[in-house]
N, C-alpha and C positions, 0 to 999 in steps of 0.2 A: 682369723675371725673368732670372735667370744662367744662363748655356748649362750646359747638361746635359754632362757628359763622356764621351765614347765610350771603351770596353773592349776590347782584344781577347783574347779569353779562349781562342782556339784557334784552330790553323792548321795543314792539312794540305795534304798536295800526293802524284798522280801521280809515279811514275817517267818521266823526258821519254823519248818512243820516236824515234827516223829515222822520216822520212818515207816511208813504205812500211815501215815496223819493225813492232815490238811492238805498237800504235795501229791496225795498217792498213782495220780493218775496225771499229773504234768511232767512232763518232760522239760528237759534244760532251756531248750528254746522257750516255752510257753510262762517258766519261770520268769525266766529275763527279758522278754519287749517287756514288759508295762513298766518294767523295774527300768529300763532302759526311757523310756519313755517319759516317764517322770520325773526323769533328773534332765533330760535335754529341753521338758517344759520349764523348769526352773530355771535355766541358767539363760535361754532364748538360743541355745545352740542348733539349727536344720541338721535334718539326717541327710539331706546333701552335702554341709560342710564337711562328714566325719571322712580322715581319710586311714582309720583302720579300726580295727575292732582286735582285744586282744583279751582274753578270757584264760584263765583259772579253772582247771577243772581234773579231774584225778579218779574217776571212773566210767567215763563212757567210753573212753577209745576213739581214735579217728582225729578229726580236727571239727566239733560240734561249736568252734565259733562262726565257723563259718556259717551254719546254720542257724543259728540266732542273729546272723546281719543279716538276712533273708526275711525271717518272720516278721523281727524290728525293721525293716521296711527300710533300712541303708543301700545304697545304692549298688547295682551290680559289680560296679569297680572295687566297691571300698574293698580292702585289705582285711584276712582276718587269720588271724593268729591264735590256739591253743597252750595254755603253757600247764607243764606239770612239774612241780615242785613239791606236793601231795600236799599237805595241809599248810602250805605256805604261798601256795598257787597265787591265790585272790592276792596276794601282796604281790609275790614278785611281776603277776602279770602290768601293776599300777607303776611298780618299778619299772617294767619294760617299756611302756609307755612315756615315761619322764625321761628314760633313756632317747627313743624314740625322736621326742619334741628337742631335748636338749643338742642333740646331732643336728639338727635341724633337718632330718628326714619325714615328719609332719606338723601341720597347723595346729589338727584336731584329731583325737583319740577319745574314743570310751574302750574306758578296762574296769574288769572287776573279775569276779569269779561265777560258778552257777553249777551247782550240787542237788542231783534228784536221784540221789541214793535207792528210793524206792521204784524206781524205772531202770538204774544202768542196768546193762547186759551182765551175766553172769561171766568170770573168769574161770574156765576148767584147765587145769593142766594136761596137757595128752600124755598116755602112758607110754615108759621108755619101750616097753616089752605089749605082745600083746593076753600077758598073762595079767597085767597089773588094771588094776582098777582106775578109772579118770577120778581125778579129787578135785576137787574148789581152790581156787587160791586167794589167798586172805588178803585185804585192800595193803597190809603191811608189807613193803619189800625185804625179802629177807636173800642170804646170800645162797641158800640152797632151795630145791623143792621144799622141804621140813626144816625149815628153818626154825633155831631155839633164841631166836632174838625176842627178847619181851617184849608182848603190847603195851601200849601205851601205860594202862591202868598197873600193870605187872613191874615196868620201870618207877612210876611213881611209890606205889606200893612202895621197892628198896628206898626213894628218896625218903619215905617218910620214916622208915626204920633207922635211917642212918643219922636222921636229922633228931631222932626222938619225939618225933610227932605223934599224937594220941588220936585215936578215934573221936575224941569229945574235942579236942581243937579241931577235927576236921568238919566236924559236923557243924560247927559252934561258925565256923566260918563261911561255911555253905549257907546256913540261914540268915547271917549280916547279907549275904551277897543277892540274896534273894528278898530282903527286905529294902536293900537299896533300891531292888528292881520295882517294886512295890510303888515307894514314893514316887521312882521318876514316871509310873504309869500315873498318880497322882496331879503330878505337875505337869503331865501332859508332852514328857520330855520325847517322846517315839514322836508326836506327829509331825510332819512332814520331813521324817526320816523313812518309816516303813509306809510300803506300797500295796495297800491290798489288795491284793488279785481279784477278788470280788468282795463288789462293796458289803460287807457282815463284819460284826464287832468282832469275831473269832478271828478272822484274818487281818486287823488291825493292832494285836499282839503275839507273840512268840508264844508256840503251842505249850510250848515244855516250863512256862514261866509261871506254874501255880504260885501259890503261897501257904506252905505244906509250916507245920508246925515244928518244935526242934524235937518233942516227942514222936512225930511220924520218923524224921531221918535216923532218931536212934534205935528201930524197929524194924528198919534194914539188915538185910543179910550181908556180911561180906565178901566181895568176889575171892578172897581167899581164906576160907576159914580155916580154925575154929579164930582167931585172933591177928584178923587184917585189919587194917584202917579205912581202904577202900568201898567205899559200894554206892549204888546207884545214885544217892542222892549226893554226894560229896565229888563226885566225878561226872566231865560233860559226855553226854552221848553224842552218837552222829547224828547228822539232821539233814533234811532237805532246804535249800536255800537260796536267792541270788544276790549280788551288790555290787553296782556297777559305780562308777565315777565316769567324770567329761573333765578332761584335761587338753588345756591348749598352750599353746604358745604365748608369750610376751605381748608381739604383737597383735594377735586374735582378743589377749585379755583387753589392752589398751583401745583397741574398737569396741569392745562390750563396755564400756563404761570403769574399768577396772573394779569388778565383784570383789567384794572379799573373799578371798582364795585360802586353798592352803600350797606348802609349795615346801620343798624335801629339802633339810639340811643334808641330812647322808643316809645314809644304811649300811647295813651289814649282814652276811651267813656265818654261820659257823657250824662245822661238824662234830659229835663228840660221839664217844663211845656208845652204840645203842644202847647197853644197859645203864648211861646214864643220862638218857633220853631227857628224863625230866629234868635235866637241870639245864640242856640247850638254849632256850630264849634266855638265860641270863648273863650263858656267852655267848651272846652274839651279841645282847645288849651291851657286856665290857669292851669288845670288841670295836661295839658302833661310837662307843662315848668315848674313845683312845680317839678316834678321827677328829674329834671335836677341839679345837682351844675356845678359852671364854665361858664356856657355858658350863655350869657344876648340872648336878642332879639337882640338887633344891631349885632350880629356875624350872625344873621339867613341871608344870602344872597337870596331868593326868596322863596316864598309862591306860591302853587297852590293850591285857591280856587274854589272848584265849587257850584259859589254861587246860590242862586234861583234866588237873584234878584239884582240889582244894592243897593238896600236899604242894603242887608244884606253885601254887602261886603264894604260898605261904614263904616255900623258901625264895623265891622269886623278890621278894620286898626283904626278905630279912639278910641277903646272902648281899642283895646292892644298896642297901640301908634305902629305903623307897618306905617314903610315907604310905603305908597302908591307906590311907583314905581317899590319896590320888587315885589306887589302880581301883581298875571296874566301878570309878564311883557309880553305876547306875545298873550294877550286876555284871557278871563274866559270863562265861562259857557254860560253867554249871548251872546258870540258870536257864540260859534262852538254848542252848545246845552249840552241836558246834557243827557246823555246815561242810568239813571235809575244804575240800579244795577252795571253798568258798569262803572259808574262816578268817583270810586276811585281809579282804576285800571290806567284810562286815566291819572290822577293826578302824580299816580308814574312812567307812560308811561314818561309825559311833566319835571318831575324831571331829570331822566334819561338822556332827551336831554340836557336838561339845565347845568347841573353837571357833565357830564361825556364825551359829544362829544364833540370833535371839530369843529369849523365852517367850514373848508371842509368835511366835514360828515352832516352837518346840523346843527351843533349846532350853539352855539352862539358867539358873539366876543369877544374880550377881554378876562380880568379875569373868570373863573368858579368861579361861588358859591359852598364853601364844606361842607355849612348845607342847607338842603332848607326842607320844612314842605309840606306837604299834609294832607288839614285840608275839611270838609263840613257835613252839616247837615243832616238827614232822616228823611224820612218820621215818623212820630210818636213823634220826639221830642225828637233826638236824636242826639249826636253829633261825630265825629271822627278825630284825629287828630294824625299822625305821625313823629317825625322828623326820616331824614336822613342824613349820612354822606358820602362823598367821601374817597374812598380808595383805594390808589395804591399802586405801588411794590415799587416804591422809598421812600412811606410812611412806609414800614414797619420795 
């Protein structure tokens, strides 16, 4: 029998809130129905049709999809699945999903990820002895209790030293990335992407997505001083978040009228050294584009990375020769933040818009891109990257 082809027929996503922001008092579940909700009104998908739910998530513990098919009002049968991958969650869960449909083990799936950083439960380690003191354990996995594997910011940091990157190209890029984000609020590129939880202009945009000047970011401290590259404004923080997708089957598309979808050339993971964390999403990216014949880079029409830091998405374009102007054209990480488990899901959310809407719907102007990639790093030293393709009914 020939594998079934998976559809992605809709994709929404949450405004990302600061940690203690706009989010402070929802919980994952309360994130994700409306988020959920608003992508199966677009698409005309019932919450009877779905037969599983598989969610992205990397700090709450437990299996909390299951508890977000309950709120979002899916049926007591439906299937619900947790995945943690840590900051690669929201992607591999959309992966698992396609996997899923392509098996021909479901019709209908919604995946995405859902990050309420400011609600999980605390992590304490218990003490070996009962002389020792309980400590906190950091979202980072490390190989021992004290683990000396660099955070994220602490790996970029060596990237940008090795690469000879300057605090003034980091900055200098932080704020293009933030002015792009600018215009597409402009052009009205977020609407009918983000779901506001309550109808207010504040929840209608990403908290963290000021438009701070290049004199503010060079007024920053650096997280390692006297003479790092790194600090606040040039690197993404954690955030609260959700973004869901509805993925169906062939035949579920061909009843809906064949949508314009999007629909998985390949993927790829790749592991690398922790202390060379930040360079991950660009192998996983050589990785994923070795699977490929036919298709160079230059056909790839935009990249969403969610980088950790200005360093890492700088060498990210210059290390795969990637047009800088494809990735983030509408801001990265560093601007809207980065939603933890959440972060890869938002990636395929920002595809979606990009590739598939029209600028009276939100999307963007001109030409659509009909390949565009959703690539970034995890925690541990790990990498993930996907491409996708556009597909319509007059394509087929």
């Amino acid at each position: 029998m020939l594998p079934v082809s998976a559809y992605i027929i809709a994709a929404r996503r949450s405004a990302l809130g600061r940690i203690g922001g706009m989010h402070k008092w929802r919980r994952v579940e309360e994130l994700s129905a409306p988020v959920i909700a608003a992508a199966l009104a677009d698409c005309g998908v019932k919450l009877r049709e779905i037969d599983e739910l598989i969610v992205g998530n990397a700090s709450e513990g437990g299996n909390p999809a299951r508890l977000i098919a309950l709120t979002a009002g899916m049926a007591e049968t439906c299937a619900a699945t947790t995945v943690d991958r840590q900051c690669g969650s929201g992607l591999e869960a959309i992966l698992s999903a396609i996997r899923l449909i392509t098996c021909g083990d479901a019709e209908v799936v919604v995946a995405g990820g859902a990050e309420s950083i400011s609600n999980a439960p605390w992590r304490i380690a218990k003490p070996k002895s009962l002389y020792q003191i309980p400590h906190f354990m950091r979202l980072e996995p490390g190989t021992t209790d004290y683990s000396d594997e660099p955070q994220q910011f602490e790996a970029s940091e060596q990237l940008s030293r090795r690469l000879g990157l300057s605090r003034g190209q980091l900055d200098a890029w932080a704020m293009k990335s933030h002015m792009k984000a600018a215009t597409a609020r402009e052009k009205r590129r977020f609407v009918g992407e983000i779901v506001p939880i309550r109808s207010t202009p504040e929840e209608a945009r990403d908290q963290s997505a000021i438009e701070p000047g290049l004199e503010d970011l060079e007024k920053l401290s650096p997280f390692l001083p006297p003479d790092g590259t790194l600090t606040p404004g040039n690197t993404s923080a954690m955030h609260d978040g959700a973004a869901f997708a509805v993925l169906v089957s062939e035949a579920h598309w061909v009843r809906l009228g064949r949508p314009t979808a999007l629909k998985l050339v390949t993927s790829a993971a790749q592991g690398v050294p922790p202390d060379r964390e930040g360079r991950a999403p660009a192998e996983a990216f050589r990785k994923m584009m070795s699977r490929i014949n036919g298709l160079e880079i230059g056909q790839i029409g935009v990249v969403e990375l969610s980088e950790s830091s200005a360093a890492q998405a700088l060498a990210f374009g210059a290390e795969l020769g990637i047009d800088p102007d494809i990735i983030n054209p509408d801001g990265g990480a560093v601007v809207r933040g980065h939603p933890f488990g959440a972060a890869g899901a938002v990636l395929v959310t920002r595809l979606f818009t990009r590739m598939t809407r029209g600028a009276s719907h939100g999307g963007t102007d001109g030409n659509r891109p009909t390949h565009g990639v959703a690539a970034l790093g995890t925690m541990g030293g790990m990498g993930l990257a996907a491409l996708f393709e556009v597909t319509t009914a007059e394509a087929r």
